[in-house]
C-alpha positions in Angstrom: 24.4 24.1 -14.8 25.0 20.7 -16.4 24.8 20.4 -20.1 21.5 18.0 -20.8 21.4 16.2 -24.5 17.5 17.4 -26.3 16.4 13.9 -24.9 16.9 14.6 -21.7 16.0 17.7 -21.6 12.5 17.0 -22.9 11.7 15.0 -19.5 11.6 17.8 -17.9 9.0 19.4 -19.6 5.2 19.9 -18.0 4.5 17.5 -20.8 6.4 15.0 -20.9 6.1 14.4 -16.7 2.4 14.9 -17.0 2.3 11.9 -19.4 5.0 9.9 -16.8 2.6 10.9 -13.9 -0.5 9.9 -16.0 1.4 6.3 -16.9 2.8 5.3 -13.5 -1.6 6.6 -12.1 -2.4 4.0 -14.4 -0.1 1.6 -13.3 -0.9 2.2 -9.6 -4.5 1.5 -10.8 -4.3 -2.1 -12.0 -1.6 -2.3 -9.0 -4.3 -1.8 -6.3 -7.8 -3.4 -8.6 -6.2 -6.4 -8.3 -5.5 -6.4 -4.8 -9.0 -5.4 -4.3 -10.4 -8.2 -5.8 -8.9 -10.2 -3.1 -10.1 -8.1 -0.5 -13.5 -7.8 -1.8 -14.3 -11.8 -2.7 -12.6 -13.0 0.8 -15.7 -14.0 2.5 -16.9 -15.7 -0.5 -13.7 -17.4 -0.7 -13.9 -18.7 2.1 -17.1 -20.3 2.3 -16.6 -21.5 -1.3 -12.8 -22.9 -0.5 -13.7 -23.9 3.5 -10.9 -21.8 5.3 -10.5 -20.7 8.2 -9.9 -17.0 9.4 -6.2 -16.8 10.2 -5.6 -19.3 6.3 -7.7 -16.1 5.0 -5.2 -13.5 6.9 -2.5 -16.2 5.8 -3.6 -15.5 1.6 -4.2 -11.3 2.1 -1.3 -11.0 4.3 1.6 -13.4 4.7 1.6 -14.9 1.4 1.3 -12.1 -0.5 4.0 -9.9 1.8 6.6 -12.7 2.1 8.1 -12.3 -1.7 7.1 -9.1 -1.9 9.3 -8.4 1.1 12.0 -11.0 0.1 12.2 -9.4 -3.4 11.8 -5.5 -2.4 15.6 -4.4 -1.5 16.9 -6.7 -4.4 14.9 -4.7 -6.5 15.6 -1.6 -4.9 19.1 -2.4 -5.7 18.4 -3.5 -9.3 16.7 -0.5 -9.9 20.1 2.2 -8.6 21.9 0.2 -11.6 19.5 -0.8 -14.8 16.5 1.0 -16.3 13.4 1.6 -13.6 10.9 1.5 -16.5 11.9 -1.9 -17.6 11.4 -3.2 -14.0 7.9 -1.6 -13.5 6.6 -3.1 -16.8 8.1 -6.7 -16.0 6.5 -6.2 -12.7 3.4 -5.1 -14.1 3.4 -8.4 -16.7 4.1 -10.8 -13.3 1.5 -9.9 -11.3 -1.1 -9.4 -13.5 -0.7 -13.1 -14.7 -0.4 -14.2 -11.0 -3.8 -12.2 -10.5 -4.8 -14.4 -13.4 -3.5 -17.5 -11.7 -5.1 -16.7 -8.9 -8.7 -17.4 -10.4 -7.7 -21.1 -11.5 -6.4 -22.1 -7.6 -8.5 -25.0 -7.0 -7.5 -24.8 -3.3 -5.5 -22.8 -0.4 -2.0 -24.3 -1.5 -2.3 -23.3 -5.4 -3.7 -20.1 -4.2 -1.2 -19.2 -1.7 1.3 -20.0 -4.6 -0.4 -17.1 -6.9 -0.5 -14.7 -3.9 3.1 -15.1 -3.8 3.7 -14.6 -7.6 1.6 -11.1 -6.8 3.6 -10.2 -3.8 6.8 -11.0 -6.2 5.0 -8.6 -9.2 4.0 -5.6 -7.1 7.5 -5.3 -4.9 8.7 -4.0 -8.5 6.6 -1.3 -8.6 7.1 1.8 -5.4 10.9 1.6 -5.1 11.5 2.4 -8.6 8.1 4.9 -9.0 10.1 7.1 -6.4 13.7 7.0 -7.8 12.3 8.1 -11.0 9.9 10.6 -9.4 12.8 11.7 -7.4 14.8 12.4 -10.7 11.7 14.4 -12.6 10.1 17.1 -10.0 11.7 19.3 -7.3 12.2 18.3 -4.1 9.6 20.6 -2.8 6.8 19.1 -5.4 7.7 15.0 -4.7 5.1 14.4 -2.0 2.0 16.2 -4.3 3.2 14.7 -7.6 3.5 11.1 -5.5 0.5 11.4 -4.0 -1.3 12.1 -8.1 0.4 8.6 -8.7 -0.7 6.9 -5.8 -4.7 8.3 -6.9 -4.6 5.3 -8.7 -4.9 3.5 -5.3 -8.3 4.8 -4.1 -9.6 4.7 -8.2 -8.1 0.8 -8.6 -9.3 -0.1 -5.1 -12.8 1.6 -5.9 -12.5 0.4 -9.5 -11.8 -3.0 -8.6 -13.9 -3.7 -5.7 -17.3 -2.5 -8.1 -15.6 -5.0 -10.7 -15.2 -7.8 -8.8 -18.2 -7.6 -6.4 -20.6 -7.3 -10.3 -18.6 -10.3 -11.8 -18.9 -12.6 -8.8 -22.5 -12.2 -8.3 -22.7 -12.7 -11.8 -20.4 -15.0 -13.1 -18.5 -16.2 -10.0 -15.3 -15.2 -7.8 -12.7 -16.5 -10.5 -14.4 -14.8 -13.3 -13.2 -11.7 -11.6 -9.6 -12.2 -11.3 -9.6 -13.1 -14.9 -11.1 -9.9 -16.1 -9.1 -7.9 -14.0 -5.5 -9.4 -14.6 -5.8 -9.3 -17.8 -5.7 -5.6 -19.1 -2.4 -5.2 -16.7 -0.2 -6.5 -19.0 -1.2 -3.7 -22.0 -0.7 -1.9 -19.2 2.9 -3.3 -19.1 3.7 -2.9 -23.0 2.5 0.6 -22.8 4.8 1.6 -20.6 8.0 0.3 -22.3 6.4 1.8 -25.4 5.2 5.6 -24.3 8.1 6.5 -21.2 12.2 7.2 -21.6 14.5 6.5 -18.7 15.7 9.6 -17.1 19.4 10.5 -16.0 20.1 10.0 -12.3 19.5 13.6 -10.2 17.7 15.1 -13.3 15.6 17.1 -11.2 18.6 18.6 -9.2 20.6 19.6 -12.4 23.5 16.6 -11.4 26.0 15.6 -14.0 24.8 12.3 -15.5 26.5 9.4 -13.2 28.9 7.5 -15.2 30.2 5.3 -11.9 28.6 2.3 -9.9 26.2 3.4 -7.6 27.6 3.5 -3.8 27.7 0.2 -2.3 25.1 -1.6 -0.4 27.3 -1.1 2.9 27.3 3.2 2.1 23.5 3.0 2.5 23.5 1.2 5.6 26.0 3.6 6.8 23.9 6.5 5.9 21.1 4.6 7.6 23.1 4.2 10.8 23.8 8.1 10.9 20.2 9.4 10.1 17.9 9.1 12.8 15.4 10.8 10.9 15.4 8.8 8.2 15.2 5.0 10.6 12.0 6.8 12.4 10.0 7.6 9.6 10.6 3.6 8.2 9.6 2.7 11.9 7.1 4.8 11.9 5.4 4.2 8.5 6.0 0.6 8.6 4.2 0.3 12.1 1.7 2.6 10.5 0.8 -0.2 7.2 0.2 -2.4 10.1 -3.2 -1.1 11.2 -3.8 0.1 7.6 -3.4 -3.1 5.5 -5.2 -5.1 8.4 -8.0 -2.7 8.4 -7.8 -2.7 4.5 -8.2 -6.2 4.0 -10.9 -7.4 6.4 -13.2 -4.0 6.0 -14.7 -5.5 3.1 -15.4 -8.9 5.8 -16.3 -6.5 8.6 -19.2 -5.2 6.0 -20.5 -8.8 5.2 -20.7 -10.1 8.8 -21.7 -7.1 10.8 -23.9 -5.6 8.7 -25.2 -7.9 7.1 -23.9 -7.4 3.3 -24.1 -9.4 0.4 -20.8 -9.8 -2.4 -21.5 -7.2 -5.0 -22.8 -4.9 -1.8 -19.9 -4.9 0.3 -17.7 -4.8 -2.6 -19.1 -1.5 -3.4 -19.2 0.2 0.0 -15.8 -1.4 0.4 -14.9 0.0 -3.0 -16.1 3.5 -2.5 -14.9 3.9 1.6 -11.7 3.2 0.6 -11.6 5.3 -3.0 -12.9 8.1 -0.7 -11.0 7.7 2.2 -7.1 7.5 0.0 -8.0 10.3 -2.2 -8.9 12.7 0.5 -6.1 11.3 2.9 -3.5 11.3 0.2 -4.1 15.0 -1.2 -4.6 16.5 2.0 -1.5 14.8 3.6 0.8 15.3 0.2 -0.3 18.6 -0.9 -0.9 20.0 2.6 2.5 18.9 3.7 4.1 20.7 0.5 2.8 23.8 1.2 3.2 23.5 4.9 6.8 23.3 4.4 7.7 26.0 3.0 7.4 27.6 6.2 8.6 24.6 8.5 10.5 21.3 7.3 9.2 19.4 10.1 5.7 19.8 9.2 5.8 16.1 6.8 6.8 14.4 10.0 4.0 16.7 12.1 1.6 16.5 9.8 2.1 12.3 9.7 1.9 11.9 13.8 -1.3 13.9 13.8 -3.3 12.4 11.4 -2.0 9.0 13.1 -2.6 9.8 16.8 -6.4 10.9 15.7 -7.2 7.9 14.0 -7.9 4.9 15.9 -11.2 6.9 18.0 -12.6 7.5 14.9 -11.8 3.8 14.3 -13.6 2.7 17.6 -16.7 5.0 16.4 -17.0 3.2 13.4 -16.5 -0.2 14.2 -19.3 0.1 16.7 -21.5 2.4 14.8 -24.9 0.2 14.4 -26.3 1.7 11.2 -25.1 1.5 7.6 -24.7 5.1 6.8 -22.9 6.2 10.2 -20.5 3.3 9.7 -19.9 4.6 6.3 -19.1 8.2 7.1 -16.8 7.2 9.9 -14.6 4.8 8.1 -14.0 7.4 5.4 -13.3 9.8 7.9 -11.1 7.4 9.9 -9.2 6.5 6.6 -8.7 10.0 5.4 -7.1 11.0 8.8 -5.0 8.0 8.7 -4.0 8.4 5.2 -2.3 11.4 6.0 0.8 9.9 6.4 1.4 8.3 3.3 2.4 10.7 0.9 4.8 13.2 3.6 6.9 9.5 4.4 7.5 8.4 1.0 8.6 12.0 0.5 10.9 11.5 3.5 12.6 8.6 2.9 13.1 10.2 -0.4 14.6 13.7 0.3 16.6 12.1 3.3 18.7 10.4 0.9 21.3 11.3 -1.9 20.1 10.3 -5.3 21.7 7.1 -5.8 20.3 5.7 -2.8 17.0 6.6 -3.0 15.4 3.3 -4.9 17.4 1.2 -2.0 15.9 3.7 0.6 12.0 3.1 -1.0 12.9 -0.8 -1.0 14.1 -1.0 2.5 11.0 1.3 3.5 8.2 -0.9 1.5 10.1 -4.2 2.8 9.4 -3.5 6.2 6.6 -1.6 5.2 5.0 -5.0 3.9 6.2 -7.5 6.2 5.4 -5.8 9.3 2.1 -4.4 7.8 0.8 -6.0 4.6 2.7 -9.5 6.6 1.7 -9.4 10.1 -1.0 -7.0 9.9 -3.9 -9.2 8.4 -3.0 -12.5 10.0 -2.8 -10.7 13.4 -6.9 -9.9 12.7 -7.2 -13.7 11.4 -5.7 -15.1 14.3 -7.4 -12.9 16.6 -10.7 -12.8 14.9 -10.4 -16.8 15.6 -9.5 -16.4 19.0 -12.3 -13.8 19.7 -15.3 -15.5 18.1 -14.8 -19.0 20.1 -15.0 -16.6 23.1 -17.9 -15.2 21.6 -19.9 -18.5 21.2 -21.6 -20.2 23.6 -19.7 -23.9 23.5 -17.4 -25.4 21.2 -16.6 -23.1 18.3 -14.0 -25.0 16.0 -16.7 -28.3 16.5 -19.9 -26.5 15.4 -18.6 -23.6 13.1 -16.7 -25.2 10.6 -15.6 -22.7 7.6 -18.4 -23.3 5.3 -21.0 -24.8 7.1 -24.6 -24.8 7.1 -25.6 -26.2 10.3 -28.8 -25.3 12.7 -26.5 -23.1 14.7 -25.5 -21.2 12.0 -27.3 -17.6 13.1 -24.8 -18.3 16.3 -21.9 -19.1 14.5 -22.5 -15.9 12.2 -23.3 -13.8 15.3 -19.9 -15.1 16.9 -17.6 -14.1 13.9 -19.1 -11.0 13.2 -17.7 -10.2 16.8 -14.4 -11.7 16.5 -13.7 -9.7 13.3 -14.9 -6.2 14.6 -13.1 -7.0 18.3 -9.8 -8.0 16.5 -9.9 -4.8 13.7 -10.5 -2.5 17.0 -7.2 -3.9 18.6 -5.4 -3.6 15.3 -6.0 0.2 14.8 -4.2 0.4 18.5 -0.5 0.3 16.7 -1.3 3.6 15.2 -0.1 5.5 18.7 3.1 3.8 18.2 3.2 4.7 14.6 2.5 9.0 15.5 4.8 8.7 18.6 7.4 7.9 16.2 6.7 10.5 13.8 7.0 13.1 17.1 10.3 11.5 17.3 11.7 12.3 13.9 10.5 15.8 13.8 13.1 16.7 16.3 16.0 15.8 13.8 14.2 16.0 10.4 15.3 19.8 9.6 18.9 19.4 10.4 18.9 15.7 8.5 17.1 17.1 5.2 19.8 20.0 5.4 22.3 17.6 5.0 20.9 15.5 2.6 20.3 18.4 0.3 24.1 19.3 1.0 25.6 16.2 -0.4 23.2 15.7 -3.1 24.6 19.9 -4.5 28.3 18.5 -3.6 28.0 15.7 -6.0 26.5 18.3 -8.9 
C-alpha cells in the first residue's frame, strides 16, 4: 500500500468526500439554474426580442454548445496536468457573469455572444468533477456518488425555472438572469476556499504521479483499442440529442400547447424536470451499482433499456390533451430516459486508466454537447419552422411574424403549437439509436473494464 502524507489521507475520509460531494451538488446547482432560466423565459424572449424558432434553437443550442464543445478536450487536458478545483471555480466565475451578461443583450447578436461565454464557463465543470471523483471513491461507488453530484441538476433546473418564471412575471426576463448569475461566483470562491486537490489514483491506493501525464496520441490509442469505451460516447452523445432538445423546448411545448403563461410553465417545466432527473439519475446510478456486482454489463444494459422505452412514453405525452396526464407522462418519460446518465459517465470513467480519465470525460461531453446540446435544439427550431408553415393555412413566414399581434394570430398560435409538439416527437426518435448502441457495448464491456482495471493495478 502506498504511503499517503496526513493531508492526503484526510480526503479519503466519509467526511471530507461528503463535504467534496456536497460542494461540487452545489456547483452543479447554479450550473443547471442558469441554464434553466434560458429554457424557461424562451418564449418570452422571443416575442420580446422578435426571433424566429430555429434563432431560438440557435441561442439554447448551437451557441451555447459551440465553445463549450471547442473548449471541452482542452480543458480535459488542462485538467490531467494542473489543479481540477482551480478550473471548476474559474469556470464557475465565467459563466455566471456570462449568465449575468446575458440579461443586458439588447438583441440576438449580444445575446448569442453571452451564450457562448456560458457554453465557454460550463465546459470546465464535468471533465474535471469526474477525474476528481474518480480519485476519491471506489470504482464500484463512482456512478451513485456521481449521480448525488449531478442532484444538483434536477434541484438547479427546478430551483431555477420557479426563480426565473416569479422574477419575470414580476420584474421582467433580465431581472432573472441577474439574480441568478450572481450568487455563482460565491459559489466559485467557496470552492477554492473549502476543497484540497487530491493525488492522482487516490482512490485505487497509486503512488502519487510525479511524470507528465500520457500524451494526447496514448489516449487516442486507447480509444482506437476499446470498443467499449467509443460505443458508450456514441451512444450517450446520440442519447443528449433527444434529451437537451426535449429539455429546452418542454418549457415552449407548455406555453403553446397548453396554453401556459411564464411563471406557469416555468414551474411545471421546473418541477417535470426536477422530478424526472432525480428519479432517472438515482435509479440508473444506484441501480446500476448494485446490479453490478453480479454482472458488469448491467451499466451498459441498464442504459439501452431505459433508452429503447422512452420515446412511447414520449409520443404519450406529447399528445396527452390534459394538463395533469401530460405532466405524469413527461416525468415518467424523463425518468426512464435518465437512466443512462449516471452508468455512462461511470463508463467512460472506469474504462480508462487514471491519467486519462478527465480527457476521456472531455472527449465524451464534447460530443456529448455538439451532437446533443449543438444539433439537438436547432434540429426542433428548424423543424418546428418547417412543421408550423405546413400547419397553416397560407403563407406562414408573411402573416406570423415572431412577435406579432395580427387578426390571425389564434392561427398562427394554433400552427406553432403543432410545429413544436410534431418536431419534439421526431426528436425523441434518436433514442433507438442511442439503446442499440448501448446493446452494442455490453458485448465487450466485461472484458474492456477487466483490462482497464489491470493497467490501472500495474501502474500502483
Amino acid at each position: 500500500m502506498a504511503e499517503r502524507p496526513a493531508s492526503q489521507a484526510r480526503l479519503l475520509t466519509p467526511g471530507y468526500r461528503g463535504l467534496f460531494v456536497g460542494m461540487m451538488f452545489l456547483v452543479c446547482t447554479f450550473n443547471f439554474a442558469d441554464r434553466a432560466v434560458f429554457s424557461v423565459l424562451a418564449q418570452t424572449i422571443k416575442t420580446d426580442l422578435r426571433l424566429s424558432d430555429l434563432q431560438l434553437g440557435l441561442l439554447q443550442g448551437l451557441a451555447f454548445a459551440l465553445l463549450y464543445a471547442m473548449a471541452g478536450l482542452p480543458i480535459g487536458l488542462l485538467a490531467e496536468r494542473f489543479s481540477r478545483l482551480r478550473i471548476i471555480a474559474g469556470a464557475t466565475a465565467i459563466w455566471s457573469a456570462a449568465t449575468v451578461a446575458s440579461g443586458l443583450a439588447p438583441g440576438f447578436a449580444q445575446l448569442m455572444l453571452a451564450r457562448l461565454a456560458v457554453g465557454l464557463g460550463e465546459a470546465g465543470f464535468s471533465a474535471p468533477t469526474s477525474s476528481l471523483v474518480s480519485d476519491l471513491v471506489p470504482r464500484q461507488r463512482r456512478a451513485s456518488t456521481f449521480a448525488l453530484i449531478m442532484l444538483g441538476t434536477p434541484v438547479g433546473l427546478f430551483l431555477g425555472s420557479i426563480a426565473a418564471g416569479a422574477i419575470a412575471a414580476r420584474h421582467g426576463w433580465r431581472a432573472s438572469f441577474w439574480a441568478l448569475g450572481l450568487p455563482g461566483l460565491l459559489v466559485a470562491g467557496l470552492v477554492l476556499l473549502l476543497l484540497r486537490e487530491p493525488d492522482r489514483g487516490l482512490a485505487e491506493d497509486a503512488p502519487p504521479e510525479r511524470r507528465p501525464p500520457p500524451p494526447f496520441g496514448a489516449f487516442l490509442g486507447e480509444l482506437r483499442r476499446n470498443r467499449s469505451l467509443r460505443l458508450v460516447i456514441a451512444g450517450g452523445a446520440l442519447a443528449g440529442f433527444g434529451m437537451t432538445a426535449m429539455s429546452q423546448f418542454l418549457a415552449v411545448f407548455l406555453a403553446r400547447v397548453h396554453h401556459m403563461k411564464v411563471a406557469e410553465a416555468g414551474a411545471f417545466y421546473g418541477s417535470i424536470s426536477g422530478l424526472a432527473l432525480a428519479i432517472g439519475l438515482l435509479a440508473g446510478s444506484f441501480g446500476t451499482d448494485w446490479l453490478s456486482r453480479r454482472d458488469l454489463r448491467w451499466p451498459a444494459w441498464g442504459a439501452a433499456i431505459g433508452l429503447g422505452c422512452a420515446p412511447f412514453l414520449y409520443w404519450l405525452a406529447l399528445t396527452a390533451e390534459s394538463r395533469a396526464a401530460a405532466s405524469i407522462l413527461l416525468v415518467l418519460a424523463g425518468s426512464t430516459l435518465l437512466l443512462f446518465f449516471g452508468p455512462a459517465g461511470a463508463m467512460v470513467q472506469n474504462l480508462l486508466q487514471p491519467r486519462m480519465r478527465a480527457t476521456g470525460a472531455a472527449l465524451y461531453m464534447m460530443l456529448y454537447t455538439m451532437i446533443g446540446a449543438g444539433l439537438g435544439p436547432t434540429f426542433v427550431g428548424f423543424v418546428s419552422d418547417l412543421l408550423a408553415a405546413r400547419a397553416f393555412a397560407g403563407d406562414y413566414a408573411a402573416a406570423c411574424p415572431p412577435g406579432s399581434a395580427s387578426a390571425l394570430a389564434p392561427a398562427c398560435a394554433a400552427a406553432s403549437a403543432a410545429g413544436v409538439q410534431q418536431a419534439l416527437m421526431v426528436a425523441v426518435c434518436v433514442f433507438f439509436l442511442s439503446a442499440l448502441l448501448f446493446l452494442l457495448a455490453a458485448r465487450t464491456l466485461r472484458d474492456d473494464l477487466y483490462d482497464a482495471a489491470a493497467a490501472a493495478q500495474r501502474s500502483a
